[in-house]
MOPAC internal coordinates of N, CA, C and O (Angstrom, degrees):
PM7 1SCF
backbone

  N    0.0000 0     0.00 0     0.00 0    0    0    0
  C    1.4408 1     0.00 0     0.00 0    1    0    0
  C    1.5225 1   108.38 1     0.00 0    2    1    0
  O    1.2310 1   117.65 1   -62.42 1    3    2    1
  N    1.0685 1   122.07 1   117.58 1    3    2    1
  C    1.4040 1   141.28 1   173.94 1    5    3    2
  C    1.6183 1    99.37 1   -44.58 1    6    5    3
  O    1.2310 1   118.07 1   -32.16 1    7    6    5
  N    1.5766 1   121.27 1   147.84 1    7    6    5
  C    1.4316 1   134.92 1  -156.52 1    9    7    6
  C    1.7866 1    86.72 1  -132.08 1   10    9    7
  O    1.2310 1   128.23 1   -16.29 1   11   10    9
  N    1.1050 1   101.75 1   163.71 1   11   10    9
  C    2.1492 1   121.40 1   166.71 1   13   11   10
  C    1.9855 1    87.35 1   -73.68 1   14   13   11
  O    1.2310 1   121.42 1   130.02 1   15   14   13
  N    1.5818 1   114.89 1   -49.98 1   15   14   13
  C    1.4378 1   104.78 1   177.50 1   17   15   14
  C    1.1826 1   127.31 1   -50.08 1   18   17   15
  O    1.2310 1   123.00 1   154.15 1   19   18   17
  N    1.3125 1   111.85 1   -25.85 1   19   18   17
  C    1.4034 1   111.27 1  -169.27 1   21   19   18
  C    1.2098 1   112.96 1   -88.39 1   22   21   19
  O    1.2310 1   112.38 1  -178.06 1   23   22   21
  N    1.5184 1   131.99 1     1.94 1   23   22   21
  C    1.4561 1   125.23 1   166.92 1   25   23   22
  C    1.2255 1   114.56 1   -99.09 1   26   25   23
  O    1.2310 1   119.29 1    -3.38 1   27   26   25
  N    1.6744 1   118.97 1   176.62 1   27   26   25
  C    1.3113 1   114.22 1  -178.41 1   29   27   26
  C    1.4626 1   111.35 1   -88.50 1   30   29   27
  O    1.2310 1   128.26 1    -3.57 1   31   30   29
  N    1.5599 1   101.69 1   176.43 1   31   30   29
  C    1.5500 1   104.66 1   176.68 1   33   31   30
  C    2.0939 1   105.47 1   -44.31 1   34   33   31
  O    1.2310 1   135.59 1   -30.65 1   35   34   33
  N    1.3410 1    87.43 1   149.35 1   35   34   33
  C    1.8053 1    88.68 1   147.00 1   37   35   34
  C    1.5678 1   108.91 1  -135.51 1   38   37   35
  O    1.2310 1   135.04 1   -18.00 1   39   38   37
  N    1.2528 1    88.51 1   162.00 1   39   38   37
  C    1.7168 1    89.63 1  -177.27 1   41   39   38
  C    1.5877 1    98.59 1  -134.95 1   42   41   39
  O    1.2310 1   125.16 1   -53.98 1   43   42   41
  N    1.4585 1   107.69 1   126.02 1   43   42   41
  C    1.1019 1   129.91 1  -165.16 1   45   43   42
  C    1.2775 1   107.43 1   -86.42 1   46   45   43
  O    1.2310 1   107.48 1   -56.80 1   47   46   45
  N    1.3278 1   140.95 1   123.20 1   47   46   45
  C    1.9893 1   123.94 1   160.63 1   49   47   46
  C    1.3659 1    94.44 1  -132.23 1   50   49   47
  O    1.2310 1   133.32 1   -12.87 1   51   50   49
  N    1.4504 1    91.86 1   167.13 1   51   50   49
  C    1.6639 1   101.22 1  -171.87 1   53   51   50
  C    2.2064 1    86.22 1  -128.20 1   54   53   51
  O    1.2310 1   129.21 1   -34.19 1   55   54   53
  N    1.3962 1    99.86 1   145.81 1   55   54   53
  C    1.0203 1   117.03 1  -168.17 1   57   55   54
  C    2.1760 1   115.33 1  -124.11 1   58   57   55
  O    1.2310 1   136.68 1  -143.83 1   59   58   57
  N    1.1437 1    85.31 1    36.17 1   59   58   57
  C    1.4458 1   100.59 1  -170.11 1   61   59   58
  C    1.5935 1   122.55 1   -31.65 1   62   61   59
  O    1.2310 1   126.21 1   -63.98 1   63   62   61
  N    1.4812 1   105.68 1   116.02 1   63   62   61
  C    1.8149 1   106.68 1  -157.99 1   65   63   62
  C    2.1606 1    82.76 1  -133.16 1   66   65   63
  O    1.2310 1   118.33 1   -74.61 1   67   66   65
  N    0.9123 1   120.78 1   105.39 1   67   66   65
  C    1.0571 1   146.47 1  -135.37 1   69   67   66
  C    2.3955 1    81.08 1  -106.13 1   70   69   67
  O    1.2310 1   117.04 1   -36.94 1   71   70   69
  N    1.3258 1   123.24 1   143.06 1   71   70   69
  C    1.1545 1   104.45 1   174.74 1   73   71   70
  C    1.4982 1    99.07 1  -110.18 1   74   73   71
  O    1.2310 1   127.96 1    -1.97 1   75   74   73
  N    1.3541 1   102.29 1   178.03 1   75   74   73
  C    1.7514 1    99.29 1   177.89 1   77   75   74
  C    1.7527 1   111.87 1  -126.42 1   78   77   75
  O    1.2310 1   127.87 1  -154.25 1   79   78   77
  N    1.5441 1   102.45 1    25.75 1   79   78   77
  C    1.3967 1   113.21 1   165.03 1   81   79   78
  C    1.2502 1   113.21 1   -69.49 1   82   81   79
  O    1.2310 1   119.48 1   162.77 1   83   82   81
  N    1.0659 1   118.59 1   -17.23 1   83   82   81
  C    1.5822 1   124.38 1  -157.29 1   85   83   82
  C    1.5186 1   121.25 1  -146.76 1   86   85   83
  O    1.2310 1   119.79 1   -47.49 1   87   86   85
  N    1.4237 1   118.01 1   132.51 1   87   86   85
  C    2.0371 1   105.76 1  -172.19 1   89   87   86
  C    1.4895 1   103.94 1   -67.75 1   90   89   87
  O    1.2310 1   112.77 1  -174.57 1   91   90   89
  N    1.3000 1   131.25 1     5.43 1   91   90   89
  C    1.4889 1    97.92 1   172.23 1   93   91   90
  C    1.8853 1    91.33 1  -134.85 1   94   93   91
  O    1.2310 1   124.46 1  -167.07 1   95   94   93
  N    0.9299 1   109.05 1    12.93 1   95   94   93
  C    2.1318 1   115.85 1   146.43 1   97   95   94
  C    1.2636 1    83.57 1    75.61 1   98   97   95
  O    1.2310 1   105.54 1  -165.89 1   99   98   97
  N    1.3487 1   144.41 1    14.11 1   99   98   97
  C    2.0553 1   128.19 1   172.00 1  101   99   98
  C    1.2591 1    90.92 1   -79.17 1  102  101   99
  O    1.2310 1   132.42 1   -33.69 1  103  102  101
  N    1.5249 1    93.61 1   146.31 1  103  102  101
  C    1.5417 1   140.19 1  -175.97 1  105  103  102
  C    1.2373 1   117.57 1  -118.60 1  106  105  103
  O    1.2310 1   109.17 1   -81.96 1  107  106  105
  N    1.6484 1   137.89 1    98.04 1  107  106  105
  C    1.7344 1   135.99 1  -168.70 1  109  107  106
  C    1.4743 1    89.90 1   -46.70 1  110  109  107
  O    1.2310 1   132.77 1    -6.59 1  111  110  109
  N    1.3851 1    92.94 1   173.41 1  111  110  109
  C    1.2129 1   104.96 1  -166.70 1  113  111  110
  C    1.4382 1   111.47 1  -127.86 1  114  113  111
  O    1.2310 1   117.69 1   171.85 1  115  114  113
  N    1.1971 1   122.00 1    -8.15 1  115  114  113
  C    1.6118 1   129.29 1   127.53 1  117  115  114
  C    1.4850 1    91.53 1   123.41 1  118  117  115
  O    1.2310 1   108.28 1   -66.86 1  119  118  117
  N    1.1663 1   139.51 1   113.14 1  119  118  117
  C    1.6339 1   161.12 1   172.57 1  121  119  118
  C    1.2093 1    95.78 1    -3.99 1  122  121  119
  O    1.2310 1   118.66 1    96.68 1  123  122  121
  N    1.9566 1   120.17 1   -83.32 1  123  122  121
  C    0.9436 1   127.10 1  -176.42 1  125  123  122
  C    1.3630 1   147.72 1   -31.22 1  126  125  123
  O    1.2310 1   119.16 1   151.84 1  127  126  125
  N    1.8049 1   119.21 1   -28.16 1  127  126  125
  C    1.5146 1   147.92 1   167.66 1  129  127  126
  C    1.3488 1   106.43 1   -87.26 1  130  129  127
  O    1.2310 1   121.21 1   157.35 1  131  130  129
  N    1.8037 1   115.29 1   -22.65 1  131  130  129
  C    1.7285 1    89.44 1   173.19 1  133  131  130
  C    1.7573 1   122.06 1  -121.93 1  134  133  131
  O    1.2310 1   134.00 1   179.70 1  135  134  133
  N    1.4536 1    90.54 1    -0.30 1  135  134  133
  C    1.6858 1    99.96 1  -169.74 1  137  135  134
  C    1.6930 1   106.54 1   -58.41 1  138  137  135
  O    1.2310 1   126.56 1   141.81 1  139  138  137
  N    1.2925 1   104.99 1   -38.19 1  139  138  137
  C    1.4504 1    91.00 1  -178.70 1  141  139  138
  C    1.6605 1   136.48 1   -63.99 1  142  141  139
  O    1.2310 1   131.56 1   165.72 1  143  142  141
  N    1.7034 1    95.29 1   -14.28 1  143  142  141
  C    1.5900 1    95.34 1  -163.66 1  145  143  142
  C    1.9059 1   113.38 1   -87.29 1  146  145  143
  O    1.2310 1   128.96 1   154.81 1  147  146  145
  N    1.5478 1   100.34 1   -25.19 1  147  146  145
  C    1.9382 1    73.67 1   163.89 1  149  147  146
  C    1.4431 1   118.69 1   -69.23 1  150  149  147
  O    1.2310 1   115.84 1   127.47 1  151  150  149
  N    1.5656 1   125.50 1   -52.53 1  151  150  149
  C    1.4223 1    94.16 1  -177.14 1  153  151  150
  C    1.4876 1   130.28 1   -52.21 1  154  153  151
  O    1.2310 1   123.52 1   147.41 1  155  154  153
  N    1.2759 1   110.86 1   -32.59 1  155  154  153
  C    1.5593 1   122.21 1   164.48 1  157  155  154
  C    1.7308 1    99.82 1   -30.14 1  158  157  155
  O    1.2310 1   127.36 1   108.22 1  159  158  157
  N    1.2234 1   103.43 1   -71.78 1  159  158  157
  C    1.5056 1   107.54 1  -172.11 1  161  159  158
  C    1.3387 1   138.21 1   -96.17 1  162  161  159
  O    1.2310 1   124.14 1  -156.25 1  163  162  161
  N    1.5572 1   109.67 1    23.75 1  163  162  161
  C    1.2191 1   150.85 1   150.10 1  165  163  162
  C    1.6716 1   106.49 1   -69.12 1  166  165  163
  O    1.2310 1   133.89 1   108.51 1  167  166  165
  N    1.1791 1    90.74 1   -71.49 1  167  166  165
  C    1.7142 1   107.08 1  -179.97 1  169  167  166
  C    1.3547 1   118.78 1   -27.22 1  170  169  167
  O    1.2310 1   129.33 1   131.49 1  171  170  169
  N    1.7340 1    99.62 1   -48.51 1  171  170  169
  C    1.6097 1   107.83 1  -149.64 1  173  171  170
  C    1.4799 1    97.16 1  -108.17 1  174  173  171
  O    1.2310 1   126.07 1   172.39 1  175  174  173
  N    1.4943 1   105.93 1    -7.61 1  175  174  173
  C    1.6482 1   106.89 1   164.98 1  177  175  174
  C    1.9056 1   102.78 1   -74.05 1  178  177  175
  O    1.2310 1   123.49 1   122.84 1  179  178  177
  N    1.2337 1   110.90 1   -57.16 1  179  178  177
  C    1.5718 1   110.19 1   160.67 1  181  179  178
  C    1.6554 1   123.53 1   -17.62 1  182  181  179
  O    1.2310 1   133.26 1    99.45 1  183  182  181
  N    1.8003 1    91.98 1   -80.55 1  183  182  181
  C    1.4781 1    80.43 1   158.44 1  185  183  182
  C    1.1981 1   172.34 1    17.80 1  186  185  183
  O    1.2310 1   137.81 1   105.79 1  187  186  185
  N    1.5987 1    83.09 1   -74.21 1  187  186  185
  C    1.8872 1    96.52 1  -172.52 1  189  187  186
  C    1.4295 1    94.93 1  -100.73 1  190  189  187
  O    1.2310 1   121.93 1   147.80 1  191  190  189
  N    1.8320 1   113.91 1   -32.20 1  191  190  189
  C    1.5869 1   110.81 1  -179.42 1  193  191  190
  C    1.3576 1   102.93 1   -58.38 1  194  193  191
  O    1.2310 1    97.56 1   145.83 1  195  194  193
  N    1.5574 1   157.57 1   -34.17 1  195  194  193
  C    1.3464 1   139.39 1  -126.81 1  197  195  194
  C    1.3581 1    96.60 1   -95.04 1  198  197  195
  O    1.2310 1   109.82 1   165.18 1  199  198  197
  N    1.5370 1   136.71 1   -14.82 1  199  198  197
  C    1.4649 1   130.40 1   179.57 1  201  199  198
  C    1.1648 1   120.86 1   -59.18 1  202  201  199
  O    1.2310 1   128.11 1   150.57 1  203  202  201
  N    1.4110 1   101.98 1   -29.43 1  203  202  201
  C    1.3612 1   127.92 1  -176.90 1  205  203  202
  C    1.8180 1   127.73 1   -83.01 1  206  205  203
  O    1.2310 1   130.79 1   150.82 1  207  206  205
  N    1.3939 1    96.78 1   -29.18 1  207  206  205
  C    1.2024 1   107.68 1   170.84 1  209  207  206
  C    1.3408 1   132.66 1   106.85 1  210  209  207
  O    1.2310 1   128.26 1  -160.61 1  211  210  209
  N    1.6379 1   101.69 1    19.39 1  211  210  209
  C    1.9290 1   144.02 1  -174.55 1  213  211  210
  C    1.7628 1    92.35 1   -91.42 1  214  213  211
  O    1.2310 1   134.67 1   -71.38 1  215  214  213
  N    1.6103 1    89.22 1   108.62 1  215  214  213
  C    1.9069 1    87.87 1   175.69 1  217  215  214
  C    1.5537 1   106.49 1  -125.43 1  218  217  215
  O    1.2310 1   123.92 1  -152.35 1  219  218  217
  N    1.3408 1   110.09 1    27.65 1  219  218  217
  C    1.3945 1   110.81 1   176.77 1  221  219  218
  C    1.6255 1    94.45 1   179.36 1  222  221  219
  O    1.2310 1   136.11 1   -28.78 1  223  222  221
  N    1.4111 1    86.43 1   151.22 1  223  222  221
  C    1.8947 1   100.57 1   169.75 1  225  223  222
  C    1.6607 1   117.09 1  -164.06 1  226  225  223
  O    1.2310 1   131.82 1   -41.78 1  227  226  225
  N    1.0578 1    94.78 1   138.22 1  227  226  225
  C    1.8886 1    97.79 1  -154.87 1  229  227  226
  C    1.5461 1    96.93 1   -87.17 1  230  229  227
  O    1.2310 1   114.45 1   -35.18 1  231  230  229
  N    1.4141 1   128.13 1   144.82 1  231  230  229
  C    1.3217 1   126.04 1  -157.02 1  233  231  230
  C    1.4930 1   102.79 1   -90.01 1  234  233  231
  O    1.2310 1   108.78 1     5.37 1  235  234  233
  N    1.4938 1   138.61 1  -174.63 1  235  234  233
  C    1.2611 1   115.09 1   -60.28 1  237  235  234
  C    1.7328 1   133.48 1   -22.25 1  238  237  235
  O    1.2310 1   127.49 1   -82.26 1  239  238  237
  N    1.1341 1   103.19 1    97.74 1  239  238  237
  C    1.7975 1    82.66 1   173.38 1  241  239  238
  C    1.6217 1   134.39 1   -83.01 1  242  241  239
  O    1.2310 1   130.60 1   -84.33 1  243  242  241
  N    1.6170 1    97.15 1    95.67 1  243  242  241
  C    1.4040 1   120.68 1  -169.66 1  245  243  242
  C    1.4779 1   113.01 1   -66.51 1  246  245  243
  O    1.2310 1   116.04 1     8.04 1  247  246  245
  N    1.0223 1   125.12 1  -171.96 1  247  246  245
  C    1.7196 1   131.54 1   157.02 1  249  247  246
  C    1.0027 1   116.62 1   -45.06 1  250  249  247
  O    1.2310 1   126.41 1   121.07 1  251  250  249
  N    1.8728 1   105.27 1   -58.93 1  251  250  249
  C    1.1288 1   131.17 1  -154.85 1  253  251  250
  C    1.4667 1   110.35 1   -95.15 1  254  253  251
  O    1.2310 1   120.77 1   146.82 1  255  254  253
  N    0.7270 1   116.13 1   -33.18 1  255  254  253
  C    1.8572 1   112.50 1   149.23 1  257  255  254
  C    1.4981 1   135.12 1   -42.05 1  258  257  255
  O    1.2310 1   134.86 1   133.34 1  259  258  257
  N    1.2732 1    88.86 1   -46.66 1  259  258  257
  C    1.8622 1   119.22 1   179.63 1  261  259  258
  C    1.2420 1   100.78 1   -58.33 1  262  261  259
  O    1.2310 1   124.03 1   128.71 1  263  262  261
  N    1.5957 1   109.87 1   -51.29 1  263  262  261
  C    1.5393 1   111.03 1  -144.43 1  265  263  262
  C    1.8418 1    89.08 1   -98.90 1  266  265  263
  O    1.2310 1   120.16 1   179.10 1  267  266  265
  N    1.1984 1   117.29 1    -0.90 1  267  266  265
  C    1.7993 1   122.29 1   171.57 1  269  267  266
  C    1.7153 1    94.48 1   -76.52 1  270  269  267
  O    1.2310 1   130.05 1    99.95 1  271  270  269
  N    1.2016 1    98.23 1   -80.05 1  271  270  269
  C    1.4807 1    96.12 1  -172.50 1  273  271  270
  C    1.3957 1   122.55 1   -33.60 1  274  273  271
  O    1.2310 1   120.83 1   134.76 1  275  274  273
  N    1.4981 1   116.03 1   -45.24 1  275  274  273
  C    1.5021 1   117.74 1  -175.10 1  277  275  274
  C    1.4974 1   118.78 1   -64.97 1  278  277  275
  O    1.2310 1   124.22 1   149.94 1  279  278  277
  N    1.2247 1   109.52 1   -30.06 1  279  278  277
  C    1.4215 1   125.38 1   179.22 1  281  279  278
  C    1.9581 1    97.31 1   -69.72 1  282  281  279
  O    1.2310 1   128.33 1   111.22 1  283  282  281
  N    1.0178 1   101.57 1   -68.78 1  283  282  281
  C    1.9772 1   124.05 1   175.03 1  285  283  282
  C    1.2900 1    99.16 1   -22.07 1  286  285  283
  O    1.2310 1   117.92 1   131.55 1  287  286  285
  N    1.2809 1   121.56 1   -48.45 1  287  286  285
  C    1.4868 1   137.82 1  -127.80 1  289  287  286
  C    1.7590 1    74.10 1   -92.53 1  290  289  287
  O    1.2310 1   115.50 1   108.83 1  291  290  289
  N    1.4020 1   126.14 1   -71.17 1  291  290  289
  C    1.3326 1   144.46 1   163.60 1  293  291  290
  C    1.4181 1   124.98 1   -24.96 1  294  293  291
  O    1.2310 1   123.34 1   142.75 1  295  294  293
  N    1.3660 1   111.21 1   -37.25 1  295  294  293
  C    1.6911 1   117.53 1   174.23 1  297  295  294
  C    1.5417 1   100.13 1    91.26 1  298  297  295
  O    1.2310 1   124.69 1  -147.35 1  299  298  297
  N    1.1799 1   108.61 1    32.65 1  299  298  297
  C    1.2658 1   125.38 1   172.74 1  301  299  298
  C    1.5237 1   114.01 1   -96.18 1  302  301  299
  O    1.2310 1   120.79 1   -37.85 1  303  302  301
  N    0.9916 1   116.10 1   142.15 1  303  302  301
  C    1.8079 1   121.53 1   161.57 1  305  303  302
  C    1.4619 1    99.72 1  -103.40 1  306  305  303
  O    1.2310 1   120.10 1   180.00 1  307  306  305

């Protein structure tokens, strides 16, 4: 199974091209490059809750959500 070690460096730059549709020049960033990363990080917030005994969490997942469920999860109010 392939490792993050096992690839080469990357080198990241940012090339900032600013638009002039708009007074502060942001440009979307296009569905496809970001749709995946909340469930990604939904998931792995899941994750770490399930030791605990958190088998669901209603989205936004805030602090204060997190820290409902974990308590919930406990039989805690």
């Amino acid at each position: 199974m392939p490792r993050a070690e096992d690839l080469g460096m990357i080198k990241v730059e940012s090339n900032p091209c600013p638009t002039k549709l708009n007074p502060i020049g942001a440009k979307g960033a296009g569905e496809a490059g970001t749709v995946g990363a909340l469930p990604a990080i939904v998931n792995a917030v899941m994750d770490a809750l399930a030791p605990l005994g958190v088998t669901h969490l209603d989205m936004p997942a805030t602090s204060q959500r997190i820290w409902h469920a974990m308590h919930a999860a406990r039989g805690e109010q």
